[in-house]
C-alpha positions as CSV (number, residue, x, y, z in Angstrom):
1,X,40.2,29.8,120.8
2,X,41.8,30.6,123.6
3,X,40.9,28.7,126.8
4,X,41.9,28.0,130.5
5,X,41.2,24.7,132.3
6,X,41.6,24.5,136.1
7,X,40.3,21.7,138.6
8,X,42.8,19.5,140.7
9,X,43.3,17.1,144.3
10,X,41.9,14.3,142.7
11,X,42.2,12.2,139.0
12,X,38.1,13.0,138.9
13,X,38.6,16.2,138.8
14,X,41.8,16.3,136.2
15,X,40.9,13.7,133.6
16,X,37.3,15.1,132.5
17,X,39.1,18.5,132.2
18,X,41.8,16.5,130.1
19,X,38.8,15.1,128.3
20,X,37.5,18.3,127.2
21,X,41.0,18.8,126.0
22,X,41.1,16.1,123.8
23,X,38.1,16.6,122.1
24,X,38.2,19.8,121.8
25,X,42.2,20.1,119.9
26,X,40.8,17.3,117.2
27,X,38.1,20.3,116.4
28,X,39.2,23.2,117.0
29,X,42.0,25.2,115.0
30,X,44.1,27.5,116.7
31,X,43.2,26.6,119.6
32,X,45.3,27.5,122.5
33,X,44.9,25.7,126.1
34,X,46.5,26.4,130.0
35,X,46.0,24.8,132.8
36,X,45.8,26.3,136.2
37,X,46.3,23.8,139.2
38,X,48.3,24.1,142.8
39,X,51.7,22.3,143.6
40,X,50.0,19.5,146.5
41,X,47.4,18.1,144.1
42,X,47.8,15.3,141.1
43,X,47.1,17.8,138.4
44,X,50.7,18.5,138.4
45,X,52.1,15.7,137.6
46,X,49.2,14.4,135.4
47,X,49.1,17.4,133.3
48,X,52.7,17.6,133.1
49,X,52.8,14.3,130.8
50,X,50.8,16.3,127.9
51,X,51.9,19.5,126.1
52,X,49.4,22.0,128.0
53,X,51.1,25.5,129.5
54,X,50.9,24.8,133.5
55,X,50.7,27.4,136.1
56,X,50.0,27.2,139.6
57,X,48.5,29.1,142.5
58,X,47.4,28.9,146.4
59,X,44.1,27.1,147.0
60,X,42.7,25.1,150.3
61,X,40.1,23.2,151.4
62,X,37.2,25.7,152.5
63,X,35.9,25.0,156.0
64,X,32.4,25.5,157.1
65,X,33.1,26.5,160.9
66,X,34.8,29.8,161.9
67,X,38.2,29.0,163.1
68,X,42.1,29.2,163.2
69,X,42.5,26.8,160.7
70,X,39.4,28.3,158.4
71,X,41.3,31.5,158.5
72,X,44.7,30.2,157.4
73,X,42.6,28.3,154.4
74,X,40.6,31.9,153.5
75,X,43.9,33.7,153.5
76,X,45.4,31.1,151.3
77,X,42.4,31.3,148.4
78,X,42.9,34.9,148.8
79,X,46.0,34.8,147.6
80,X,45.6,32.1,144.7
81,X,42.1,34.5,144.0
82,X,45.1,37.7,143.1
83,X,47.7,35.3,141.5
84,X,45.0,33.7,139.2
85,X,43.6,37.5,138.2
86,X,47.2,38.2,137.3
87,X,47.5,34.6,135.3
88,X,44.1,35.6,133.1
89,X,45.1,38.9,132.7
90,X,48.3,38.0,131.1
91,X,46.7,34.9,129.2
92,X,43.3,36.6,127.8
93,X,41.9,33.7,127.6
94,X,38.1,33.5,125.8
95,X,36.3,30.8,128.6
96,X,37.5,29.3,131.8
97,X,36.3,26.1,132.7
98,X,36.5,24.5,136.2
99,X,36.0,20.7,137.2
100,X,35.5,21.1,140.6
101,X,38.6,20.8,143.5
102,X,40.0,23.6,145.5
103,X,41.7,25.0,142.7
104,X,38.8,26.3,140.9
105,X,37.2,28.9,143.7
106,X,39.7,30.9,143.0
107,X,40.3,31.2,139.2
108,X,36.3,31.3,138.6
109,X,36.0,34.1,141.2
110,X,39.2,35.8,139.2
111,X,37.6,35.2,135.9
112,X,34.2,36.6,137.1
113,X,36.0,39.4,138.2
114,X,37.8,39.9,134.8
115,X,34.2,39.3,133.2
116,X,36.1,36.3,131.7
117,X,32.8,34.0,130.4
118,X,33.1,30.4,132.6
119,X,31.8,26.6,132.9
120,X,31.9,25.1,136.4
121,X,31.6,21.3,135.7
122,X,30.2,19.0,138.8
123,X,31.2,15.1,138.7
124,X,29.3,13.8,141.7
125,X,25.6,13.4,142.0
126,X,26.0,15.5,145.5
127,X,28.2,18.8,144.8
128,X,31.5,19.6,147.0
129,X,31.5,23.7,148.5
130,X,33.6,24.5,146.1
131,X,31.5,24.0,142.7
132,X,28.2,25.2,144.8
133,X,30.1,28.7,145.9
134,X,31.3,28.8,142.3
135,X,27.9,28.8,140.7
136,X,26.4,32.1,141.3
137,X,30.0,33.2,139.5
138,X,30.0,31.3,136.6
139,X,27.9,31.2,133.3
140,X,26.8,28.2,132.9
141,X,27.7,24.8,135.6
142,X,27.4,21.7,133.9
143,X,26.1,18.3,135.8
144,X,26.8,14.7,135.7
145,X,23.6,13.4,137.7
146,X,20.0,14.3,137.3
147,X,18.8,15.5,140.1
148,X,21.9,17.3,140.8
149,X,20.5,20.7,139.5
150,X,18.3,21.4,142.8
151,X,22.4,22.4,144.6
152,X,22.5,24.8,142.2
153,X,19.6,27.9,142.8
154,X,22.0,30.1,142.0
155,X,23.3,29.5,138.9
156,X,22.1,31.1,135.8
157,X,22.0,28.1,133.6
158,X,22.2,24.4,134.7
159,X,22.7,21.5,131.8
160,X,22.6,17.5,132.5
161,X,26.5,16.7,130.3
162,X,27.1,13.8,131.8
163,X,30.8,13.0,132.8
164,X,33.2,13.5,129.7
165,X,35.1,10.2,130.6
166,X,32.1,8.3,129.1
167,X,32.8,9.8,125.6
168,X,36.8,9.1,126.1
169,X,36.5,5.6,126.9
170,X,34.5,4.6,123.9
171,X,37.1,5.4,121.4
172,X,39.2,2.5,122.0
173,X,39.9,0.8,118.9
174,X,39.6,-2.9,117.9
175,X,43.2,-3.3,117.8
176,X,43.5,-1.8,121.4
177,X,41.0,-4.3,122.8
178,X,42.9,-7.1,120.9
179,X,45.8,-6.1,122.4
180,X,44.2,-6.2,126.1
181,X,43.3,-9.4,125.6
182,X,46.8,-10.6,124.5
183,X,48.2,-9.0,127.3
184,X,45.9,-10.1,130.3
185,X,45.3,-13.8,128.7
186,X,41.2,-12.9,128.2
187,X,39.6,-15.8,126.3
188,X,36.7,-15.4,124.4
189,X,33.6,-16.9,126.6
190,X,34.9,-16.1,129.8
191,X,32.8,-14.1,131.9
192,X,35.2,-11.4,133.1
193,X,35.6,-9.4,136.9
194,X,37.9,-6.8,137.5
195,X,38.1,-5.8,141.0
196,X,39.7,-2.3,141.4
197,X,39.2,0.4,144.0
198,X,41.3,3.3,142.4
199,X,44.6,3.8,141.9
200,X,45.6,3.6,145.5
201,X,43.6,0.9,146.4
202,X,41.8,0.2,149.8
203,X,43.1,-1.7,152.1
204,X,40.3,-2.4,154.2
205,X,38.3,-3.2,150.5
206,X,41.6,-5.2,149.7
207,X,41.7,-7.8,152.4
208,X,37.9,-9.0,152.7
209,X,38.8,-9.5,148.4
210,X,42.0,-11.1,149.2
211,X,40.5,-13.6,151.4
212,X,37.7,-14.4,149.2
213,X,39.6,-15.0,146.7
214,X,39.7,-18.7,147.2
215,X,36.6,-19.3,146.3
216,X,37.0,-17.8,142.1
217,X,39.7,-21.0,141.7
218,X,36.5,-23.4,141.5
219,X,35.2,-21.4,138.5
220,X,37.7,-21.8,135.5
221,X,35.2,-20.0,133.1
222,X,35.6,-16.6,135.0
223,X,38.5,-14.8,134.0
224,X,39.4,-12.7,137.7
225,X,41.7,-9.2,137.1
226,X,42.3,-7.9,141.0
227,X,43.8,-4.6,141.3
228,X,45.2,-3.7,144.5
229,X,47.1,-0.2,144.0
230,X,50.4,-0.2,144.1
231,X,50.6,0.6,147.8
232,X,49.0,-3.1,148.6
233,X,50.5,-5.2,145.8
234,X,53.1,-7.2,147.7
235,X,51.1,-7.8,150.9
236,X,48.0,-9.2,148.9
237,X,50.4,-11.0,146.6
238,X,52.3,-13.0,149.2
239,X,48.9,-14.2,150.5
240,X,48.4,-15.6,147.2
241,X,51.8,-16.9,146.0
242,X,50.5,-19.6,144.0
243,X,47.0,-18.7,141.9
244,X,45.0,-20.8,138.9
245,X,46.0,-19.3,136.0
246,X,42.3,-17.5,135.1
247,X,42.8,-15.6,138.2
248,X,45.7,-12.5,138.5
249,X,46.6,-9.8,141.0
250,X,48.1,-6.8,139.8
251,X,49.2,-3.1,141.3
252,X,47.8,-1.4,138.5
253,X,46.6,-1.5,135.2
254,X,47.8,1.7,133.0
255,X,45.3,0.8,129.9
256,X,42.5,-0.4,131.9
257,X,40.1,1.6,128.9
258,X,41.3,-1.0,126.9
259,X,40.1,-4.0,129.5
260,X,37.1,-2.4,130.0
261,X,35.3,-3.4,126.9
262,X,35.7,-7.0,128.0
263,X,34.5,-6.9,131.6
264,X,30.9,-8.4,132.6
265,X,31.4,-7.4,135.7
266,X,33.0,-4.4,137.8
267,X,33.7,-4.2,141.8
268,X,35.0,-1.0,142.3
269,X,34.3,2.4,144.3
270,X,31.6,4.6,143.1
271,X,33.5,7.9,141.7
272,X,31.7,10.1,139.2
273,X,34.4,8.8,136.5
274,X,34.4,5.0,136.9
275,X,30.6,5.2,137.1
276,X,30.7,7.2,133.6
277,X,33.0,4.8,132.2
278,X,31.4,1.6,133.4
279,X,27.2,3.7,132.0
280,X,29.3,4.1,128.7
281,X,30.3,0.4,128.4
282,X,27.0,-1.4,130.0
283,X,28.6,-3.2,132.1
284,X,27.1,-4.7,135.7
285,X,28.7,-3.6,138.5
286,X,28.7,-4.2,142.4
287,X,29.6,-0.7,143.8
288,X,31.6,-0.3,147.0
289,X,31.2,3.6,147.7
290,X,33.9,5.2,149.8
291,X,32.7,6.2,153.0
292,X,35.9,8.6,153.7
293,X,35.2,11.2,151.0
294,X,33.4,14.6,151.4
295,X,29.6,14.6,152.1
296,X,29.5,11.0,151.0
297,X,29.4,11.8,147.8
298,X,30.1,8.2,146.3
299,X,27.1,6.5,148.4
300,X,25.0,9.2,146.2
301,X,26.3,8.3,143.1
302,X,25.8,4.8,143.5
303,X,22.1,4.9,144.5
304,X,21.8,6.9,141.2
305,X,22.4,3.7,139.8
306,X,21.0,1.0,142.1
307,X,17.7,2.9,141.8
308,X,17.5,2.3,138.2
309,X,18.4,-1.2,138.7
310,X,22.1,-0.6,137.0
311,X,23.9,-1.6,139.8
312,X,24.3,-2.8,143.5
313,X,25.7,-1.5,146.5
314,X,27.1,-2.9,149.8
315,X,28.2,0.0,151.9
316,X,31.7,-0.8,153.2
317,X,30.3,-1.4,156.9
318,X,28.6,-4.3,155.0
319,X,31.7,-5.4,153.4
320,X,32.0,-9.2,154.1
321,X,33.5,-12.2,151.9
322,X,29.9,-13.8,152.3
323,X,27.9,-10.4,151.4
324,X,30.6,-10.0,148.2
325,X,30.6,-13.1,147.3
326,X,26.8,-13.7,147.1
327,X,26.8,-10.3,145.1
328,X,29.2,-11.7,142.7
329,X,27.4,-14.7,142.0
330,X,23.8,-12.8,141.7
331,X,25.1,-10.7,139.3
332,X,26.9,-13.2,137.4
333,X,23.6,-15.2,136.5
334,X,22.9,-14.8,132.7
335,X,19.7,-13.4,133.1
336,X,20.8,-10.5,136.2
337,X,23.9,-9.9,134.3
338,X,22.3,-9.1,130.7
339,X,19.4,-7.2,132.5
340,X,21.9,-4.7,134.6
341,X,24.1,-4.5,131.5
342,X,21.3,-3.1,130.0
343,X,20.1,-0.9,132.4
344,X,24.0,0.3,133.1
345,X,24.1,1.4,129.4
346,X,20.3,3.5,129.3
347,X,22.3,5.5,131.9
348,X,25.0,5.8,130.0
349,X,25.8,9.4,128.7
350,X,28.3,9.0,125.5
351,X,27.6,12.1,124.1
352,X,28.8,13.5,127.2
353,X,31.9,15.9,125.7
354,X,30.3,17.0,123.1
355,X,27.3,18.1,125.5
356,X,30.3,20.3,127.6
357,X,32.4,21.3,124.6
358,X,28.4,22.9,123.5
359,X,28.1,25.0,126.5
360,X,31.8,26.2,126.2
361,X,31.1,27.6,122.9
362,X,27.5,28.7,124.1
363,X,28.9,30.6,127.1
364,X,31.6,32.7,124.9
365,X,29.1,34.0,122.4
């Protein structure tokens, strides 16, 4: 099987693609995969630590008012529109399947054009342009949030997957969990928060934790993981040179699937991924939805949540060490936290992969 994967900008669009990837090469024989992405975004770098063919092409940020600058960006996806016919042309490939960033209007136009057969998958409960202008071009578009079908009239075929990264996360091993806990000193019977807000952290987010801090060092029972981003580690750190030894700040943590397992409780943003990941798990969580991405996507796909009583929500304006710190102590009450656990994990999808990896295969018959 021959197939193309192309999304990019953002790790939520890359790693479900990478996902799919994984599943699919422990199944499939022969099977041969490229990846199409642009130079600016992450996909470059983050595909280039595996073994799958990259190639690149222009793409922009579509803009919904006429203008100088909306010109510049239609010229642009013009051009990566021709380069990425030439790319599928020369590659043949049997499906192309898009996970949403400015990188996939132009290959799923190009493969429309070829009659190439194509998946558009959508990660956030409210759709960017880009997937929505994609889906009257595509065969199938694949969603991570019921409700999110009604964005898509035009679509032929519309399927509830789920986000991939809920399959991925559950195939840690026992010995990788061990390990975690070796590593980040986790003790069985601790109730354990980790406090993360992506890989570059928040800084707004990052002080009102910072400053609350203080008040986990009463609570020797609660294991504390705080994840700045690397861009914020030293100026949080030197606020807190001297922390109890159940509480730790850290830049980043590169095997957080394998922490994961052990938390009771997540703070964190509200992308489409760590929601996936956190459904998978059960685990309660206190969301924190970005309020600078498109469309406010993240408030969207945290009220998904908070409306089936899986999670809570205080919307950055309403960021305060008193309004976090009352949410962490809710939540952390045996009976709330065993309850949201349990609702986090009914909203779980873990079949998610398989669910996309159907429609691939349905879409090139």
């Amino acid at each position: 099987m021959r197939i193309v994967l192309t999304g990019g900008g953002t790790g939520g669009h890359i790693y479900p693609a990478l996902s799919l990837w994984q599943y699919m090469r422990a199944r499939v024989e022969d099977l041969d995969v490229r990846y199409i992405g642009t130079e600016a975004g992450l996909e470059k770098s983050i595909v280039g630590k595996t073994d799958i063919p990259f190639a690149t092409v222009e793409a922009a940020g579509l803009r919904r008012q006429i203008s100088v600058a909306a010109l510049r960006t239609a010229l642009k996806t013009g051009r990566g529109y021709f380069q990425a016919k030439r790319l599928l042309k020369q590659w043949q490939p049997d499906v192309v399947v898009g996970t949403g960033g400015f990188v996939t209007l132009p290959v799923i136009f190009a493969a429309h054009a070829l009659r190439i057969p194509s998946v558009v998958w959508e990660g956030n409960a409210r759709p960017g342009l880009t997937n929505q202008l994609c889906a009257g071009r595509t065969d199938a578009v694949a969603v991570s949030f019921a409700g999110s079908e009604r964005f898509f009239s035009k679509a032929k075929k519309v399927v509830l997957t789920g986000n991939p990264r809920a399959s991925e996360v559950l195939d840690i091993d026992a010995g990788q969990r061990r390990a975690a806990m070796d590593t980040y000193r986790i003790l069985r019977g601790q109730k354990v928060v980790v406090i993360y807000t992506g890989s570059r952290g928040s800084e707004s987010v990052n002080q009102v934790i910072a400053r609350m801090l203080p008040r986990f060092f009463a609570h020797p029972n609660w294991r504390v993981l705080f994840v700045t981003g690397e861009r914020h580690y030293e100026e949080v750190k030197a606020m807190h040179p001297d922390l109890p030894r159940q509480v730790t700040i850290h830049p980043f943590i590169y095997d957080m699937a394998s922490v994961l397992p052990h938390a009771d409780l997540i703070v964190s943003r509200a992308g489409s991924g760590t929601l996936a990941e956190i459904c998978a798990l059960g685990i309660a969580s206190i969301l924190i939805p970005s309020p600078y991405v498109t469309a406010n996507h993240q408030e969207e796909n945290a009220k998904g949540l908070v409306t089936q009583g899986a999670a809570a929500m205080i919307r950055e304006a309403e960021l305060t060490e008193d309004t976090l710190w009352q949410a962490i102590e809710n939540q952390l009450e045996d009976d709330a936290l065993e309850r949201m656990k349990k609702r986090a994990k009914a909203c779980g999808t873990p079949d998610a992969v398989n669910k996309l990896y159907q429609i691939v295969q349905e879409v090139i018959r």
